[in-house]
C-alpha positions in Angstrom: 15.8 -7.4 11.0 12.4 -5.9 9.6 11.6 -2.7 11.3 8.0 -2.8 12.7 7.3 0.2 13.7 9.1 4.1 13.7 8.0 7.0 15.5 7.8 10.1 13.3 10.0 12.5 15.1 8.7 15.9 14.0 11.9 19.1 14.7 10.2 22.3 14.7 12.3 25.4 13.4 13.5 27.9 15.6 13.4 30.9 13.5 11.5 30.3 10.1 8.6 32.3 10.5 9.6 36.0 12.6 13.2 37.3 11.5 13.3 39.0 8.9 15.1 37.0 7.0 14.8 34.0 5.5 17.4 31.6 7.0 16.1 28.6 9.6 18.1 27.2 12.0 18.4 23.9 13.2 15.2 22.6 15.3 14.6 20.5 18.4 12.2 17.4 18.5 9.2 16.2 20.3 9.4 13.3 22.4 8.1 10.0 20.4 4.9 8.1 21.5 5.0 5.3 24.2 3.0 3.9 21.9 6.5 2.8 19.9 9.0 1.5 20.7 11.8 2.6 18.5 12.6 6.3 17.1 13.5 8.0 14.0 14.9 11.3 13.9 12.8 12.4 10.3 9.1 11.1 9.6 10.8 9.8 6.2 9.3 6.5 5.6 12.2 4.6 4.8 13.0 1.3 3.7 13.9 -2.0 6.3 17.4 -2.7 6.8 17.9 -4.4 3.4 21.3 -6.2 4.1 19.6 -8.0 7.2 16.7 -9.0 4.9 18.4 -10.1 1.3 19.9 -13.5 0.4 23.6 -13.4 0.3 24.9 -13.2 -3.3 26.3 -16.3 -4.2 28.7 -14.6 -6.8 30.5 -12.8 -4.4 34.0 -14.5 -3.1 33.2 -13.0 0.5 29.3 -14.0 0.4 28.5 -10.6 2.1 24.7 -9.4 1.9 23.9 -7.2 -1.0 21.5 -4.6 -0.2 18.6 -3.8 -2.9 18.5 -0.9 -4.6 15.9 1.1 -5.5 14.2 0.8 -9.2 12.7 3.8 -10.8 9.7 3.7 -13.3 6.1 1.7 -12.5 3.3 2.4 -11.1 2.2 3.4 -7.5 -1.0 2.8 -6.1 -2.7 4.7 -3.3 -5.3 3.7 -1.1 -7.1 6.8 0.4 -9.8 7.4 2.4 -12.2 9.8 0.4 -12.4 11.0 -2.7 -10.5 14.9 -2.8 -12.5 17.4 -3.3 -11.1 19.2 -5.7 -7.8 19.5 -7.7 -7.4 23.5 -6.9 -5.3 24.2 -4.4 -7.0 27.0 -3.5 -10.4 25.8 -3.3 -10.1 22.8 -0.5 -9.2 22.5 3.2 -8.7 18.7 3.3 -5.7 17.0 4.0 -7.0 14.0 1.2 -6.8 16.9 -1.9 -3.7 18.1 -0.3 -1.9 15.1 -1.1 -3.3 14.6 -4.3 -2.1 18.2 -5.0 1.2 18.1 -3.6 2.3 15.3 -6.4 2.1 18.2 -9.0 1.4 21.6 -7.6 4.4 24.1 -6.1 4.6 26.9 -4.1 6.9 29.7 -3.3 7.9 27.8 -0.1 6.9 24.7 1.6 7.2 22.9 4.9 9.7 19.9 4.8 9.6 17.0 6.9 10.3 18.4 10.1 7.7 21.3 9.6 11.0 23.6 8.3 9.9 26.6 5.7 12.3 25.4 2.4 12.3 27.5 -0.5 10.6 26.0 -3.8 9.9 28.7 -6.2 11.2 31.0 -4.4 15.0 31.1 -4.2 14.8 33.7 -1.2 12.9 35.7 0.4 12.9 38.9 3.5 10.5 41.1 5.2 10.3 44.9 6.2 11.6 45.7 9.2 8.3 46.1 10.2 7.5 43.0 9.3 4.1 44.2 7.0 5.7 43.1 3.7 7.5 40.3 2.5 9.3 40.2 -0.9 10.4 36.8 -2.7 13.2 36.5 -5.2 12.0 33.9 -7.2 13.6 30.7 -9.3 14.2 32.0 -13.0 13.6 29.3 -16.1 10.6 27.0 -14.4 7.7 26.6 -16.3 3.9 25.1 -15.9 3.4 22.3 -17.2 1.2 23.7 -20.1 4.5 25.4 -21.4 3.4 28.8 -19.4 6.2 30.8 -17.5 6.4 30.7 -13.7 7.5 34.5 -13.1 6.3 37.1 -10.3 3.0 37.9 -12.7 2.3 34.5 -12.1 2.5 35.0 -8.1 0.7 38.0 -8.6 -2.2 36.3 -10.5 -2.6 33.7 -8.4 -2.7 35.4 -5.2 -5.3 38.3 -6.9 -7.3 35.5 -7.3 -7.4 33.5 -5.0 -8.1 36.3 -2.2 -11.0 37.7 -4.4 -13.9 37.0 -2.4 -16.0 37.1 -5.6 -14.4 34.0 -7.2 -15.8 31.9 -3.8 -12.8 29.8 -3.4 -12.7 27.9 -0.1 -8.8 29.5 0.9 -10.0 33.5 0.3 -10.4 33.9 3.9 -6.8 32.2 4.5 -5.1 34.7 2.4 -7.1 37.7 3.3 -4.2 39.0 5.6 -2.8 40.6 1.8 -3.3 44.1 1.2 -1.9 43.8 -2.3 0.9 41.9 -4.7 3.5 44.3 -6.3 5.4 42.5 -9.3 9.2 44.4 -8.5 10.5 43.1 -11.5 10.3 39.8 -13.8 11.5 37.7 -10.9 10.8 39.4 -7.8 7.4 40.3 -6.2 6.4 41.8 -2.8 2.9 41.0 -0.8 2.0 43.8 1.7 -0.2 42.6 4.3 -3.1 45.1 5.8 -1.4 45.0 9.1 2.2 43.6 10.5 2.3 39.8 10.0 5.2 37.8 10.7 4.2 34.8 10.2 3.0 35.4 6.2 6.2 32.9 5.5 4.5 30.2 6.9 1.1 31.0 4.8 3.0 31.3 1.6 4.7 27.5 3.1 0.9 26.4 3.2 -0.2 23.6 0.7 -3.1 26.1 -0.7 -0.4 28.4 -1.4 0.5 26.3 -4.5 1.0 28.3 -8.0 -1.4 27.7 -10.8 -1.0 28.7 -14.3 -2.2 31.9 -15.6 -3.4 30.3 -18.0 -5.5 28.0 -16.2 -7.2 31.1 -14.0 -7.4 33.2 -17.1 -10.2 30.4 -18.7 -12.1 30.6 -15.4 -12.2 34.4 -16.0 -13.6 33.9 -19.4 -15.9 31.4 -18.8 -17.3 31.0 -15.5 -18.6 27.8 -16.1 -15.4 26.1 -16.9 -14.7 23.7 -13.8 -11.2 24.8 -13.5 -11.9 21.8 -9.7 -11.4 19.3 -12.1 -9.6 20.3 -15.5 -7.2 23.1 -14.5 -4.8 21.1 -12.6 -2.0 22.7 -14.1 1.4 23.7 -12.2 5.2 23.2 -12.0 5.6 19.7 -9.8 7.2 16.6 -10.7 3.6 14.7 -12.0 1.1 16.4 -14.3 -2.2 15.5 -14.1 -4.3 12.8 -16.6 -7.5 12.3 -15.1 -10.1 12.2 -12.4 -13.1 9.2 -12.7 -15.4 9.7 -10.1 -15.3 6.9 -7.3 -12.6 5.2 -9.2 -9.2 7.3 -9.0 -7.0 9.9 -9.9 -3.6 9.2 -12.1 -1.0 11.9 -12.3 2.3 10.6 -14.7 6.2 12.0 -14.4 6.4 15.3 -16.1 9.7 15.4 -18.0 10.0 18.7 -18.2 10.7 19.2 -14.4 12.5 22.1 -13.5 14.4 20.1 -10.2 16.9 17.9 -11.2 17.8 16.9 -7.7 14.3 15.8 -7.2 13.0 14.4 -10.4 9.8 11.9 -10.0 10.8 8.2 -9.6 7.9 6.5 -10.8 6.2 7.1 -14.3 2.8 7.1 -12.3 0.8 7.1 -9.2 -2.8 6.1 -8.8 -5.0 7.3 -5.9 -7.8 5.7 -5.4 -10.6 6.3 -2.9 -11.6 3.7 -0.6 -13.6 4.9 2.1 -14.1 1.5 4.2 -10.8 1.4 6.0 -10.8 -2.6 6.7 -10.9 -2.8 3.1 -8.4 -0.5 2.5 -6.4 -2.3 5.0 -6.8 -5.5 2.9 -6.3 -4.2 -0.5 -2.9 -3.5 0.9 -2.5 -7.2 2.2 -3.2 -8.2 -1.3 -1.1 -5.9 -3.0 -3.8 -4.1 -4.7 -2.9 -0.7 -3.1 1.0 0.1 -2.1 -0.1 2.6 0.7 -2.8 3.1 2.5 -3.9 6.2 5.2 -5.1 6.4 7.7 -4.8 3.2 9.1 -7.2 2.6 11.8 -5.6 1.7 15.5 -7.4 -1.7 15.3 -5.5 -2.7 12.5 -2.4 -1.3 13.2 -1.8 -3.4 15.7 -2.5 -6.6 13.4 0.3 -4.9 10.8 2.6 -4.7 13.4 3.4 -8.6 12.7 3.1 -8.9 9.2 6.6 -9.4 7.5 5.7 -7.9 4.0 4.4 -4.2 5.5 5.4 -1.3 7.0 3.7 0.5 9.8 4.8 4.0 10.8 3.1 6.1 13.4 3.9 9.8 14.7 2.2 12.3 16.5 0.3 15.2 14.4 -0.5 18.4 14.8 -3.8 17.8 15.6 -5.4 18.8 18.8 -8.5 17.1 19.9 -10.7 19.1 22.4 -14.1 19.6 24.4 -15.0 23.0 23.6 -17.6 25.0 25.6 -20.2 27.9 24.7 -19.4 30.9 27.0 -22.7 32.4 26.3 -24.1 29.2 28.3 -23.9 30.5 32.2 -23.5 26.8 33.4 -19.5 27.3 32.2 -18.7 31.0 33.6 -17.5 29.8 37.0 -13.7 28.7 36.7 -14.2 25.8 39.4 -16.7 23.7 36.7 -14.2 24.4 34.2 -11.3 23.1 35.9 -13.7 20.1 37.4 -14.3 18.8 34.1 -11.0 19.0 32.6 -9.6 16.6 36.6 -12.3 14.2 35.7 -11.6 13.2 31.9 -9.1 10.2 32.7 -7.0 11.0 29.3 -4.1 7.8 30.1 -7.7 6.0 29.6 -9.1 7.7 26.9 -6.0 7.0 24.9 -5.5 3.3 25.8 -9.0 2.6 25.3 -10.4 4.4 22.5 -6.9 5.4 20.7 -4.9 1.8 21.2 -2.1 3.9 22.4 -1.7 5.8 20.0 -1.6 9.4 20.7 -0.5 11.6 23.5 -1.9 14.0 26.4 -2.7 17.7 25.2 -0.5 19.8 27.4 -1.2 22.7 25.5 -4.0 24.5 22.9 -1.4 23.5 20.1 0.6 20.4 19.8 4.4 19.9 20.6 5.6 19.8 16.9 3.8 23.9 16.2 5.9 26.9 16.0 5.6 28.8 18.8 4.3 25.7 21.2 4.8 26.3 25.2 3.8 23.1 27.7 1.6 23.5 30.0 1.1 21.3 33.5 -1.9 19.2 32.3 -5.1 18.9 34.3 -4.2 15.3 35.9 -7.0 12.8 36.3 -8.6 13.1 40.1 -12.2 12.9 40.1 -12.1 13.4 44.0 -10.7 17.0 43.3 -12.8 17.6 40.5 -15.8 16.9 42.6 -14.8 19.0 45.0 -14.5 21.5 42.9 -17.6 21.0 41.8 -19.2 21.5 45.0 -17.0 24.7 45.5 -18.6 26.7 41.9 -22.2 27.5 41.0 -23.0 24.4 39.9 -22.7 22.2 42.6 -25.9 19.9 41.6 -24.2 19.7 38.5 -26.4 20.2 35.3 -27.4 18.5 31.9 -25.5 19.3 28.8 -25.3 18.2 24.8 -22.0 17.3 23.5 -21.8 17.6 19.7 -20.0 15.3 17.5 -19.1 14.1 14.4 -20.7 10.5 13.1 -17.6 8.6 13.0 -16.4 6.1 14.8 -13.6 7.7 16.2 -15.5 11.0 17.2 -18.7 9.0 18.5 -15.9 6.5 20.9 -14.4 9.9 22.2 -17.6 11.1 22.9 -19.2 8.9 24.4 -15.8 8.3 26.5 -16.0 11.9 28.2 -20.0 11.2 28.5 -19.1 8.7 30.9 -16.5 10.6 32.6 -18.2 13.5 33.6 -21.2 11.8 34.9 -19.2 10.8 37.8 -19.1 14.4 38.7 -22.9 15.2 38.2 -22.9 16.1 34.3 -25.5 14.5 32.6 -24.1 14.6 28.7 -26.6 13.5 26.0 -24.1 12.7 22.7 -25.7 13.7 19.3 -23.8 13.0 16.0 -23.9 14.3 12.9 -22.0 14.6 9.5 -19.2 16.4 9.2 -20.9 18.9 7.0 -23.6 19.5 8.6 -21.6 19.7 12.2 -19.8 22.3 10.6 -22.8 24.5 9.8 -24.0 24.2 12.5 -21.2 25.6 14.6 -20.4 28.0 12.0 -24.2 29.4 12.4 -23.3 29.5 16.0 -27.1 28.6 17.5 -27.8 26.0 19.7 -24.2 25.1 20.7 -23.7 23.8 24.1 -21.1 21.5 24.7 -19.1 20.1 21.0 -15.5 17.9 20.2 -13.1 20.0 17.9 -10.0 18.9 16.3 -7.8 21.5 15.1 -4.7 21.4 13.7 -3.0 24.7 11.9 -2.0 23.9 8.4 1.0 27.1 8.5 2.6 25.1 11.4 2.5 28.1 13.3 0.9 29.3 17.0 -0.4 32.5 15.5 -3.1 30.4 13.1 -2.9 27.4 15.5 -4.4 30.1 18.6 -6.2 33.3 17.2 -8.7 31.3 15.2 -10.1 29.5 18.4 -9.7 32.2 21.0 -9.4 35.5 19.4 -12.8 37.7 20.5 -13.2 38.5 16.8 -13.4 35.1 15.3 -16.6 33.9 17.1 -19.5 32.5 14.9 -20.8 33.1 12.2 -18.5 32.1 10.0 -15.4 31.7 12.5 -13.8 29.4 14.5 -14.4 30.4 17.9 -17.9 28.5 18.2 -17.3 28.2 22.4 -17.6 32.3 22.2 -14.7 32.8 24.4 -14.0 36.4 25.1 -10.7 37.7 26.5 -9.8 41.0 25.7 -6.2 40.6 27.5 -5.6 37.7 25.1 -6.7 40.1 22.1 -4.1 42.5 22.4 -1.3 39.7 23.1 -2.2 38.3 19.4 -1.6 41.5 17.9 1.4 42.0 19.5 3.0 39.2 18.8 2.0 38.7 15.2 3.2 42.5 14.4 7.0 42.1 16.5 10.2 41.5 14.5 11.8 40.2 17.7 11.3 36.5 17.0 12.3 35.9 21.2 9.2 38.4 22.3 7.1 36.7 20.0 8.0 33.1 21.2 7.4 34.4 25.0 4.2 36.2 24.0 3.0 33.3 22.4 4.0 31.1 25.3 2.3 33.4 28.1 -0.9 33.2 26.0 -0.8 29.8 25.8 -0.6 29.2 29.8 -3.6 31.8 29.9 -5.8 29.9 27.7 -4.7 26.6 29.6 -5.5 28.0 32.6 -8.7 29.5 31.9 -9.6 26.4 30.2 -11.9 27.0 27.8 -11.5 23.4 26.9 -11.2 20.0 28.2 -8.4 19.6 27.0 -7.7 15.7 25.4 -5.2 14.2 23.2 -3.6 14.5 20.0 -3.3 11.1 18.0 -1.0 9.5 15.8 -0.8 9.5 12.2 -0.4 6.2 11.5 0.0 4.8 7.8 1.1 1.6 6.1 2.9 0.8 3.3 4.4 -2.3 1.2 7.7 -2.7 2.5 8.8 -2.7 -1.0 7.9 1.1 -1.3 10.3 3.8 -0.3 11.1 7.2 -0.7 8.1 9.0 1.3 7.5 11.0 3.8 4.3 12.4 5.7 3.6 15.6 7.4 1.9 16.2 10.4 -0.5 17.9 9.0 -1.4 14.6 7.5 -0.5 15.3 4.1 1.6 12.5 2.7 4.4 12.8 -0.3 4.9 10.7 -2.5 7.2 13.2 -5.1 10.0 11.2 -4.7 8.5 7.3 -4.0 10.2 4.4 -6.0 10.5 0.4 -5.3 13.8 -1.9 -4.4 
């Protein structure tokens, strides 16, 4: 029987980011999407059940199904949605690169399927007891792929670098929680952070957190013209890099000289190629032009549902989708309009109307599958209550507002849902939309902002990065993430007690209590998070995807 559709369980460690220690224990799940109707316990993409699909073999006496096995070498072809933005790990934020990258860059640690910290190049690793250092032991013998050793100079490099604010890489904010990088010996090197940090695991587990060669960094040095974006993709995975042609594709090949036996590429090559039209990525799949292709639109996923030579998969990501406010506005101090607007957004509706089903209610300012992640009871949909409420705050004429988007499709649909919704309690919401870019300049410079749709989803996995960014009082604009300007003072100590305790069970209820604070205030309206949703030829196995939306292909082959 082919296998339509599988939900992409996501476990969540219990203890991978606080002890001090580097051991994980086992994790629990989220619940999977009514959207699907069958679920998998990994978001491994794996192949149908062959025996129910294959011909019996005729030269068999007891003419039992034989199952096809996988075949290694060929080519695989990916169908992605823009072109990355750069082949530096450390110099991009997008989820597009990060695949890309992930094919042939390695860190210290990295996040498995289920959002567990693994070790890579490092073989170990502990922290202080007061949890302001952490020190990795790393893997002895690997080498870059330009013949350079991978050794804790290397580590030490790379992270100088990257956090030098001079060198203008896009990740220098991410790691500026480092004081400094001590090289212990050959193999073993220590990162001090500037204050207590218990989550720096799940930083070093972060896809930017992948080792270049010295080599590499040392030409940049020399010349500062040399476009190390585009020619320095040089580190220790299982595909080297051959080229980049603008608008047409990026190939990466096996490297032979892996270092991991166990997981040695299966494919000689893989091809991404950016298509940004997503019904023609859609059909370059039907034709066998592409293998994969993400992210799949809802439209079309439900079309792929029936067709017998593809593979849909959907799962819910880490991404939170919000209504955020500006504080400094006095139309959203009084609690009561707050609370109104989050009872009138009917988010069952949103979700079957603009989403296809596919996604689920935000019960929280993080999703289910992030460390640290405490549910909340969510704002149900009663627009008589909310307009009570209404009538009970400072507002109760209600008031105009401008709700801020992004020009796609998707952002635009969930824009102009809420417009719609909160007109019924007196909110007159004029949508303007703008390129991504530019959006994010905007709300950066923090001028003008009334009312604007976020998405946010923490690439360490963790509620420390997945909370402080957005509600912390010192990360309001400009530059920071806070563009609603939300202060709470309470909430700043919390952060800075929980980040700075060794006790992993104070942290996870500190984390939790913040949580139900933030929910409560509601300095959102608080929507959905959707599904990942990709597709693949059912020929193609071997992969699995994150729910950060990074997809890996390291260990892809064909029956």
């Amino acid at each position: 029987m082919k296998m339509k559709q599988v939900g992409l369980s996501v476990a969540v460690s219990l203890a991978v980011l606080l002890a001090a220690c580097s051991s994980n224990d086992d994790a629990g799940t989220t619940e999977n999407d009514p959207a699907t109707n069958e679920a998998n316990t990994s978001n491994e993409v794996v192949d149908n059940e062959a025996e129910a699909a294959n011909e019996p073999n005729e030269e068999e006496d007891n003419n039992e199904p034989v199952a096809e096995e996988p075949s290694e070498g060929g080519e695989v072809v990916v169908g992605i949605e823009a072109e990355p933005t750069s082949m530096d790990p450390h110099n991009t934020t997008d989820s597009v690169s990060a695949t890309v990258q992930s094919t042939m860059y390695e860190g210290l640690l990295r996040f498995d399927e289920s959002m567990e910290i693994v070790n890579v190049l490092a073989e170990d690793y502990d922290y202080s007891d007061d949890a302001t250092a952490i020190t990795f032991y790393l893997r002895e013998g690997v080498e870059f792929h330009d013949g350079t050793p991978f050794n804790a100079e290397a580590v030490k490099t790379n992270f100088d670098y990257v956090r030098d604010e001079e060198n203008g890489l896009a990740r220098a904010s991410f790691f500026s929680f480092i004081e400094d990088v001590t090289v212990d010996d050959e193999y073993t090197v220590t990162v001090t952070a500037t204050e207590p940090n218990s989550a720096m695991a799940a930083y070093m587990a972060h896809s930017s957190a992948g080792m270049k060669s010295v080599d590499e960094i040392q030409k940049k040095i020399d010349d500062p013209d040399y476009n190390i974006d585009r020619e320095g993709a040089v580190g220790t995975g299982p595909f080297q890099f051959v080229e980049w042609r603008d608008g047409e594709h990026v190939v990466v090949e096996k490297f032979d000289g892996y270092w991991n036996d166990e997981e040695l590429a299966k494919v000689d090559q893989i091809t991404f190629r950016p298509v940004q039209e997503a019904a023609t990525r859609v059909n370059m799949l039907r034709t066998g032009e592409v293998d994969i292709v993400f992210p799949v639109p809802t439209l079309d996923a439900s079309e792929l549902e029936n067709d017998e030579d593809i593979d849909l998969y959907t799962g819910p990501t880490t991404d939170t989708f919000y209504i955020g406010m500006n504080f400094q506005e006095d139309k959203y101090q009084d609690i009561n309009v707050r609370h109104a607007m989050n009872h009138a957004v009917d988010k069952d509706g949103l979700i079957a109307q603009v989403l296809d089903g596919y996604g689920t209610i935000v019960d929280s300012a993080i999703a289910p599958n992030i460390y640290g992640y405490a549910s909340q009871p969510i704002y149900e949909y009663d627009v008589d209550l909310a307009q009570e409420l209404m009538a009970d705050s400072d507002q109760p004429d209600g008031f105009s507002a401008t709700l801020w988007t992004r020009n796609s499709t998707e952002f635009i649909s969930v824009a102009e849902y809420v417009a719609i919704q909160l007109a019924e309690i007196g909110i007159d919401i004029e949508v303007q939309a703008f390129e991504s870019g530019t959006l994010f300049d905007m709300l950066d410079a923090g001028e003008g902002t009334d009312l604007f749709i976020g998405r946010w989803s923490p690439g360490t996995g963790e509620a420390d990065y997945g909370l402080r960014p957005n509600f912390a009082s010192d990360r309001v604009p400009p530059n920071f993430n806070n563009s609603g300007f939300y202060i709470n003072e309470e909430l700043d100590g919390m952060f800075d007690d929980a980040i700075s305790t060794p006790d992993e069970d104070e942290a996870l209820e500190t984390y939790a209590d913040i949580q139900e604070i933030i929910y409560q205030d509601a300095p959102w309206v608080f929507l959905h998070i959707p599904d990942a949703i990709i597709a693949k030829d059912r020929d193609l196995v071997g992969i699995y995807v994150l729910p950060t939306g990074a997809v890996n292909l390291n260990l892809a082959e064909f029956n």
